[in-house]
C-alpha positions, 0 to 999 in steps of 0.5 A: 644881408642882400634884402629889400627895405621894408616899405613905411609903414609895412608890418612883417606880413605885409612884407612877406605879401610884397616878397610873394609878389615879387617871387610870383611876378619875376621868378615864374618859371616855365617848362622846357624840353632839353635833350633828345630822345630818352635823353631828354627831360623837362626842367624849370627855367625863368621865364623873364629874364632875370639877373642873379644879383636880383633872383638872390634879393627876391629870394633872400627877402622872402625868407627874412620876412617870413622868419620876422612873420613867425616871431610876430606870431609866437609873440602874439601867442605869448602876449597879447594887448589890450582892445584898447592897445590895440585901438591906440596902436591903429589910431597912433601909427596913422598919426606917427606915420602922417604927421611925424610924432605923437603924444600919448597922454596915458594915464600910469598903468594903463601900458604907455610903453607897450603900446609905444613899442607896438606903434613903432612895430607897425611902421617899420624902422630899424633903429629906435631911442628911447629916453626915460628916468634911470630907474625905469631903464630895467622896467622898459628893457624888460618890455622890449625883451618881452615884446621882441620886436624887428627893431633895435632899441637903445633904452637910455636915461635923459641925464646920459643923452650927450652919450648917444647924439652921434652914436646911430641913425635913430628912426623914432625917438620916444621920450618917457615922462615927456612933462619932464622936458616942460621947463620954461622960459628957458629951455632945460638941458634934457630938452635942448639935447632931445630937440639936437637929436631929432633935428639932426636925424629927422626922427619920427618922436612919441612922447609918453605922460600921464600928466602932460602938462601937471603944472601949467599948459605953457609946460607943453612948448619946450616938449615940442619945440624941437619937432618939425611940423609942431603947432608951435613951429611958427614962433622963433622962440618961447616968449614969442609963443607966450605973445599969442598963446600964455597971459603973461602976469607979473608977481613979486618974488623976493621983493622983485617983480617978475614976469609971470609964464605959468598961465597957458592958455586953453589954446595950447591944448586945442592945437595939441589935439591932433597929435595927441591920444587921451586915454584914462584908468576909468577908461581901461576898467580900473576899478582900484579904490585907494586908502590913505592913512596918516601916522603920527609919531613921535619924534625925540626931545632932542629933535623937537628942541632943535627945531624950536631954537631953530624958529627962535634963533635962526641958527644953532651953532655946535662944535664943528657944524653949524645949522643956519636958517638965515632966509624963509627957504632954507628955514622951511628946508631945515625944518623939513629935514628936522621933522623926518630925523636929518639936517644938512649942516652949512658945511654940506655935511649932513646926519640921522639925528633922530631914528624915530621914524625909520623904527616905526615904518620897521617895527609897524611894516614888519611881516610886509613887503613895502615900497617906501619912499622918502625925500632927503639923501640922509633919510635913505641912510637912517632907513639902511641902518634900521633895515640893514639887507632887509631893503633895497634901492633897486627895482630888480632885486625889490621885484625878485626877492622879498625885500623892500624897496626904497626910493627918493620920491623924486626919481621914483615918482614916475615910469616904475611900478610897485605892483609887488608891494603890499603897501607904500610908506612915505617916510617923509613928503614932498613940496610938490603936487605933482610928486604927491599925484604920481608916486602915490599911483605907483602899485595900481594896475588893472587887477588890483583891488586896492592900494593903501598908503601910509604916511609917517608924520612927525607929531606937531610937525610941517609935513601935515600942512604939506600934505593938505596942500598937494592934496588940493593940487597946490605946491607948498610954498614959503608964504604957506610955510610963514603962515603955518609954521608961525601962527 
């Protein structure tokens, strides 16, 4: 369409305003008297003199800007933000708009991606990416949907990027659950491809987390790296960073030492801080309380025996698979497995050998609607048996039906919501700190009252001792596994 640009950082008012000037400006119009006579009448001409190609922009882009106008106000009559939105949006679009990207550092619930969608509105552009894990894509269309903004948004997960680096002339991108992008030394796959396409379209960047930096402040380089203008833009690479801004330590891992990056310094933060906007639950009213329960059962004999011969022997060897424990790690992973009822043969084939806890979640859970969330591929399948077309593994079948849902806790830490589950159920835990902070948030919204969540344990087994370790915000490691599973 033969229309103006819209100017940076000009909403769609602001345009039919621009437009309305132009009209007033170069199409005014002034009486004159053709004709003689009775024949004679009074028309309208241009006063300036104007040319058809120009009259036809001036007249088409006050028309398109005015139709935009009008949606922004229907939206507005059927969603609106939060004061503190709001806020954020005037706050974020000055620092998207002046110094090219921006962190919002929203905790989860508090509406990281409307608000985004919001910001991105105000400077507007045309074409927008935005990256997030693959079970959020529905959730975040949904939002778009919703909002209905002037913009085209490609909504995609990070493992599909190679797909879509040449694909358009992306305006903004926005990378969801950013920390994801934080791996260091080296820097991972997601966030090489991520720094190629805002390197090769100079596109303005919103990174989007609750938890920034959830294991260490060095975790903030490899999310920034590739952004011109970033703090970090004076240091050639990671370690050179690592000069000026990490203690750099030494620990011994399997016997070898190794250079230590994990303790960032205060620095990183202080240097983030124009760029980035805080905002927490307690700061947006929530007022939810969360309840924790542990319940303990019973596992088979047969499960307990196998774990015990197991720890004794490191290996149990039966007909066609064979179970080997030959090193601290994949000791611990066995048992691990074992406790929750699967193991994962040598082979790489795996088996439910034990149904315990899958019967217990359905039997204790039976008149609710849960979210459940568990570790081990294998485990899904014990709860699909029990289940059967009681429980799902996707979010829109979970959010219009009344069937549970079941989710690996890595995938579905993050980006998603349960807010329609009465409870969340994990049939098994995960080493990780981080998953412990963030899956365990996943039915909070502002409204709610209370969350309750339940853990299934093996009686006697390991996933007590993890769970008092990621509750102290520790990861658990081999030497916590030595020291529990031995004494």
């Amino acid at each position: 369409m033969n229309v103006f640009n819209r100017m940076l950082g000009y909403t769609n008012e602001m345009m039919v305003r621009q437009c309305e000037m132009y009209y007033e400006v170069m199409l005014v119009t002034k009486d004159v008297k053709i004709g003689r006579g009775k024949n004679s009448e009074i028309v309208k001409v241009l006063k300036h003199r104007v040319e058809p190609e120009l009259k036809e922009r001036i007249e088409n882009s006050l028309a398109y800007y005015k139709n935009l106008n009008q949606i922004d106000m229907e939206r507005e009559s059927r969603m609106t933000f939060r004061d503190y939105q709001l806020d954020i949006i005037k706050k974020g679009s000055d620092i998207l708009l002046h110094r090219g990207f921006l962190y919002l550092a929203m905790e989860v619930r508090t509406g990281k991606t409307l608000t985004s969608l919001g910001i991105i509105e105000t400077l507007g552009v045309s074409n927008v990416l935005f990256i997030t894990k693959k079970k959020a894509i529905s959730s975040i269309e949904a939002d778009y949907n919703l909002f209905k903004p002037s913009y085209y948004m490609k909504v995609i997960n990070y493992e599909s990027l190679h797909l879509v680096i040449d694909e358009n002339d992306w305006d903004v991108v926005v990378c969801d659950e950013a920390h994801s992008m934080g791996a260091f030394p080296k820097p991972s796959n997601r966030a090489s491809l991520v720094k190629h396409i805002v390197e090769n379209y100079k596109a303005r960047v919103i990174l989007l987390s609750g938890t920034p930096t959830p294991e260490s402040y060095s975790q903030m380089y490899h999310q920034v790296y590739g952004i011109v203008g970033n703090p970090f833009s004076e240091f050639k690479n990671f370690y050179r960073f690592c000069d000026k801004h990490v203690k750099v330590t030494e620990k011994k891992i399997n016997g070898l030492l190794m250079r230590d990056y994990s303790k960032g310094l205060p620095s990183i933060m202080e240097l983030m801080k124009p760029f980035t906007i805080n905002y927490t639950q307690q700061e947006a009213g929530f007022a939810s309380k969360t309840t924790e329960e542990v319940l303990l059962v019973d596992m088979k004999e047969s499960t307990y025996r196998l774990i015990n011969r197991l720890k004794k022997d490191l290996v149990v060897e039966g007909k066609e698979e064979l179970i080997l424990a030959d090193t601290p790690v994949k000791l611990m992973t066995k048992v691990h497995q074992l406790c929750s009822g699967t193991i994962k043969f040598e082979s790489g084939n795996s088996m439910v050998v034990d149904s315990s806890k899958a019967l217990f979640i359905k039997d204790r859970f039976k008149d609710n609607k849960i979210g459940i969330f568990y570790k081990f591929k294998e485990e899904l399948n014990a709860l699909m048996e029990v289940f059967g077309d009681s429980l799902t593994t996707e979010l829109s079948v979970f959010e219009d039906t009344d069937k549970s849902i079941a989710l690996q806790i890595v995938s579905g830490r993050e980006g998603i919501s349960l807010r329609k589950a009465d409870y969340l159920v994990y049939y098994n835990i995960d080493f990780s700190a981080t998953s412990y902070w963030q899956s365990k948030d996943r039915m909070t919204t502002k409204d709610r009252l209370q969350n309750n969540i339940y853990w299934v344990f093996s009686r006697g087994g390991i996933e007590s001792d993890i769970y008092k370790a990621v509750t102290k915000k520790k990861d658990y490691t081999v030497s916590h596994f030595k020291k529990d599973f031995y004494s």
